[in-house]
C-alpha positions in Angstrom: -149.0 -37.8 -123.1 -149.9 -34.8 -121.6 -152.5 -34.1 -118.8 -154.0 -30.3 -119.5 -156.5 -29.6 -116.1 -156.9 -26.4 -117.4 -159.9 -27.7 -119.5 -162.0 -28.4 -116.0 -164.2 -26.3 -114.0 -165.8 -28.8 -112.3 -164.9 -31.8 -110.9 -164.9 -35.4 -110.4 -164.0 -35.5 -114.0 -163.4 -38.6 -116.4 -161.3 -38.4 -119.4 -159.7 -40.5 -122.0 -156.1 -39.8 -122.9 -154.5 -41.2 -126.3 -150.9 -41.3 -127.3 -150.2 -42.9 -131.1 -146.4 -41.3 -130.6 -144.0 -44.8 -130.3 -141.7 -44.1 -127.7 -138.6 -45.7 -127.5 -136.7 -43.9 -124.6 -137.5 -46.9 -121.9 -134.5 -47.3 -120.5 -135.3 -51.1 -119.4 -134.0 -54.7 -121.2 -136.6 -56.1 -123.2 -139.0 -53.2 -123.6 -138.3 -51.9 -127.5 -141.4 -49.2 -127.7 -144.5 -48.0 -125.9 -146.3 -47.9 -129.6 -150.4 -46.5 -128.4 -151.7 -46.4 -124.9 -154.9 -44.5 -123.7 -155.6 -43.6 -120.2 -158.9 -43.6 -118.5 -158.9 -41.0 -115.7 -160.5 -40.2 -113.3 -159.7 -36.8 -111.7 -160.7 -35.5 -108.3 -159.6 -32.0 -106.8 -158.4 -31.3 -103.3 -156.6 -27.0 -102.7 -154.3 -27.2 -105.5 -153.7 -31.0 -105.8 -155.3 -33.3 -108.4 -155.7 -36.9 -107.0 -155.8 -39.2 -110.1 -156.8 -42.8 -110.6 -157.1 -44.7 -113.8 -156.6 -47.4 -116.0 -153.7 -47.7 -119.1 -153.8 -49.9 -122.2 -150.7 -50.2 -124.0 -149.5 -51.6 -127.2 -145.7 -52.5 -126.9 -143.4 -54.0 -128.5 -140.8 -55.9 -126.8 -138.8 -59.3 -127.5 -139.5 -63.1 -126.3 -137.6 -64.5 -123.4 -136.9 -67.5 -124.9 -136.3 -66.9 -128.6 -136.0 -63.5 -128.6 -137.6 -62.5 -131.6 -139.9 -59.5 -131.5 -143.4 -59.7 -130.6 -146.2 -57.3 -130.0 -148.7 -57.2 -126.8 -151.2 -55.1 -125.3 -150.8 -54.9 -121.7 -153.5 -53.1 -118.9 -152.5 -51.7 -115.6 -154.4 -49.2 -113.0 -152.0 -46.3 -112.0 -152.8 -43.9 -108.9 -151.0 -40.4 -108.7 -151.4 -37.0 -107.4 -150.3 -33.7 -110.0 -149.1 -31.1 -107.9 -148.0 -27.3 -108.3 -143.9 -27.3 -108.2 -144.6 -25.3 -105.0 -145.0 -28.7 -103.2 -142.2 -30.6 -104.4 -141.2 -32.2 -101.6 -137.9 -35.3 -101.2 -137.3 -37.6 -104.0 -138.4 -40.9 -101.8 -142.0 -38.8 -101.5 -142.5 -38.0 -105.5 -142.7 -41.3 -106.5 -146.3 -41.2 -107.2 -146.4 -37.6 -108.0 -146.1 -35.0 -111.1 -145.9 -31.7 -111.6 -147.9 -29.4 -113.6 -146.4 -26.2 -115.1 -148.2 -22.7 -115.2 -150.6 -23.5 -117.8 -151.6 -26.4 -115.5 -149.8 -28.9 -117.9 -149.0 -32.5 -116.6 -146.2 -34.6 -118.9 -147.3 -37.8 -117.8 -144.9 -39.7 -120.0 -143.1 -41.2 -116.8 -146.1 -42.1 -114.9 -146.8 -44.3 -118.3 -143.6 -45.9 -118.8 -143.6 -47.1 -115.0 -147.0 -48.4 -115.5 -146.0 -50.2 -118.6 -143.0 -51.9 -116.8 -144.9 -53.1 -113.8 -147.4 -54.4 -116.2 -145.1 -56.6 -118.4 -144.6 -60.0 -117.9 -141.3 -61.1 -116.2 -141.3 -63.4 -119.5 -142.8 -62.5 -122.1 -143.8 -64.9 -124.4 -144.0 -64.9 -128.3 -146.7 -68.1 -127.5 -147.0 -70.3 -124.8 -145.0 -72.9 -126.3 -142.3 -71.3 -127.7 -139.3 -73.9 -128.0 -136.5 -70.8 -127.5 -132.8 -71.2 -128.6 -130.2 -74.4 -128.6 -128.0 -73.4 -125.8 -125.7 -74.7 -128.0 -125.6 -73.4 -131.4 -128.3 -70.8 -130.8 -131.0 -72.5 -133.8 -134.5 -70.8 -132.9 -136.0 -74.2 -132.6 -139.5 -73.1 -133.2 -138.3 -72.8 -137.1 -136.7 -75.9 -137.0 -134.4 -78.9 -135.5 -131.0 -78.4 -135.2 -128.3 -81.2 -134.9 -126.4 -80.7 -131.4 -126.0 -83.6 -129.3 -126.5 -83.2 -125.6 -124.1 -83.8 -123.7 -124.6 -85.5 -120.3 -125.1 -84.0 -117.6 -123.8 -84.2 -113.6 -127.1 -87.2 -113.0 -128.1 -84.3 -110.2 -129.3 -81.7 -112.5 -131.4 -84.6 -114.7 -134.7 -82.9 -113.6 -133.6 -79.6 -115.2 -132.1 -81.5 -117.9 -136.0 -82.0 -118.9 -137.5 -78.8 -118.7 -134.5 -77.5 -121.0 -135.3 -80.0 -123.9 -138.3 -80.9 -125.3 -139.7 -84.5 -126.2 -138.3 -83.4 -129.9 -135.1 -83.6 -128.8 -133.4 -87.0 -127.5 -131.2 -85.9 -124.3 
């Protein structure tokens, strides 16, 4: 996705960005694509810094926590950064909420999604809200059906974990 401030005179300015382009270069555990996200932006100018806030909608795809199959979800998340000439890069702890625009007053903004996604994504995701997830013990996704482990017993001061692992399907 890519920012192009060269198109405005004057500003506050709004836009819509879309990007259709799946992107698969994450780099983060469960994430397996950024498929569409727009960004609304708002855009205000200050010397030769553009202050940016705005709000992202993605489509990802990423896998279940519990029975790791794939799942799709849309996700929102508001992002705040400032696009600055190269001139002003400054140390590495300050650019964390900073980009750089190029000559042509070009601003890649693919990182500024992908850490937008990631803070807006579930610690769990979820392929539904009951999802049954794997036998710890043969690895069955039990949301397809029963499989035919026995439990074995456990030390009688992890019994309350004992019951969130196994549903009232399954005799522990």
């Amino acid at each position: 996705m890519t920012l192009e401030l060269k198109k405005f005179d004057n500003f506050p300015v709004h836009i819509q960005l879309v990007d259709s382009k799946p992107r698969t270069d994450l780099e983060i555990t469960g994430i397996e694509s950024i498929d569409k996200s727009i960004l609304d932006l708002d855009i205000q100018k200050a010397g030769e810094e553009y202050f940016c806030h705005g709000e992202l909608v993605s489509e990802i795809s990423l896998e279940c926590a519990r029975c790791l199959e794939p799942l799709k979800q849309k996700v929102t998340n508001s992002t705040d950064f400032i696009a600055s000439p190269p001139s002003h890069k400054s140390a590495p702890e300050d650019d964390e909420d900073r980009v750089y625009y190029d000559a042509e007053l070009r601003v890649d903004l693919w990182e500024i999604v992908r850490q937008t996604v990631i803070l807006a994504v579930s610690m769990k995701p979820l392929c539904k809200d009951d999802c049954q997830g794997l036998c710890p013990q043969c690895g069955t996704n039990l949301n397809e059906k029963k499989c035919k482990c026995k439990v074995k017993d456990v030390d009688p001061r992890l019994e309350p974990l004992k019951k969130l692992l196994y549903t009232n399907n399954r005799k522990g």
